[in-house]
N, C-alpha and C positions, 0 to 999 in steps of 0.2 A: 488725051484730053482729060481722061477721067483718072489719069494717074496726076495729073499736075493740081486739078480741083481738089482731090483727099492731102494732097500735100500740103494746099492753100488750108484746107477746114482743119488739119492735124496745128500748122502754124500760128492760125486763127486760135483755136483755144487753149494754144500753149502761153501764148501774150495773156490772153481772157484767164487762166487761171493764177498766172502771175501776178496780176493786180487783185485777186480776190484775200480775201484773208480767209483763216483754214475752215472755217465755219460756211465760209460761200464756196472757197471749190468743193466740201463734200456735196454740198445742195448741188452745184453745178454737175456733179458726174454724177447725181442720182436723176438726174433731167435728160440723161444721156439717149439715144434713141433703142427702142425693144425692140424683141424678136417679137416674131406671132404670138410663142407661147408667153413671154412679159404680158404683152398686151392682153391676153386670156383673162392671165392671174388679175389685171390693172383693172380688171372690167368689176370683181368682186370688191372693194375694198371702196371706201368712200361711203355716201350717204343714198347714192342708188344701189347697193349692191343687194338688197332684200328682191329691189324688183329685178334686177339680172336673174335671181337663183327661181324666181317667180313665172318666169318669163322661159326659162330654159325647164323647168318642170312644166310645162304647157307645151312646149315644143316636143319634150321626151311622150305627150300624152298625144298629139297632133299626130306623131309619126308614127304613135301606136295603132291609132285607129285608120291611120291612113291604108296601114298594112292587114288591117282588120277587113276594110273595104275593098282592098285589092284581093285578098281571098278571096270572097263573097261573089266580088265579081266573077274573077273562073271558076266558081262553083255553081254559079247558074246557067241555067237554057234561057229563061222565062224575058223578053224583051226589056218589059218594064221594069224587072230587076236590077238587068244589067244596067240599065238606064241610072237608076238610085243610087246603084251601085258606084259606079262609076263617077256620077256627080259628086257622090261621097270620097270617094277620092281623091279628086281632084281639088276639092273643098280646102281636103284637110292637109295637101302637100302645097296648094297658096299659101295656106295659113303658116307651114312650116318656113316656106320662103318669107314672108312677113317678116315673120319674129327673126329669121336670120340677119334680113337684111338690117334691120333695126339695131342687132348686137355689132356688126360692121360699122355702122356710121356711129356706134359710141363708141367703139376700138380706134376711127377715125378722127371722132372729137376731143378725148385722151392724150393722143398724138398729137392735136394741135394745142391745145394746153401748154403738154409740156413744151412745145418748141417756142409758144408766146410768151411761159415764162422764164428758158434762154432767152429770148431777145430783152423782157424785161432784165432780168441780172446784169446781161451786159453793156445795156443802157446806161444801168447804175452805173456800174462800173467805170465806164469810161465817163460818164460825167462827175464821177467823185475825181478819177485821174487828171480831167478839167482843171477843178475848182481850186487841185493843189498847188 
């Protein structure tokens, strides 16, 4: 089944780049879908990318102190310590999940972009193939 579907999408946008002229198929193959590591790089680039590199230096500080706190904690007897301790922790490894999951649903957002703007391209496309 999932060999006759890639066959269908292989088919699909061998028509789709057919009708494009050579200025939309490059657009079209740069719309193409990425690996993990694409999407990493994709996360940098654009007009939020200050707060990406903002966002992952807070995370790299998150995780420092989270390690900070976890020392601290096996390094005490003292109840209430541990207590601070350990809240400190725990604090600071949410916050790391936070900021993860946040860089996730823009690598997700990205993704759909590009696949909105395949569907717009080949919208065009086939309604200029219409009109002719």
């Amino acid at each position: 089944m999932n060999f006759i579907m890639k066959n269908n999408m292989e088919d699909i946008d061998r028509l789709i780049k057919e009708t494009l002229t050579q200025e939309e198929a490059k657009f079209y193959e740069e719309l193409d879908e990425q690996g993990v590591i694409g999407m990493i790089g994709g996360l940098f680039k654009g007009k939020n990318a200050w707060l990406l590199v903002m966002m992952n230096i807070v995370t790299v500080a998150f995780f420092g102190l989270f390690v900070y706190c976890t020392i601290q904690f096996f390094g005490t007897d003292n109840t209430n310590e541990l207590i601070k301790w350990g809240a400190g922790a725990i604090t600071f490894l949410l916050g790391v999940s936070i900021l993860k999951v946040f860089v996730w649903m823009q690598m997700d957002k990205n993704a759909l972009l590009r696949e909105i703007k395949r569907l717009e391209l080949q919208v065009s496309s086939l309604s200029g193939k219409i009109s002719s």
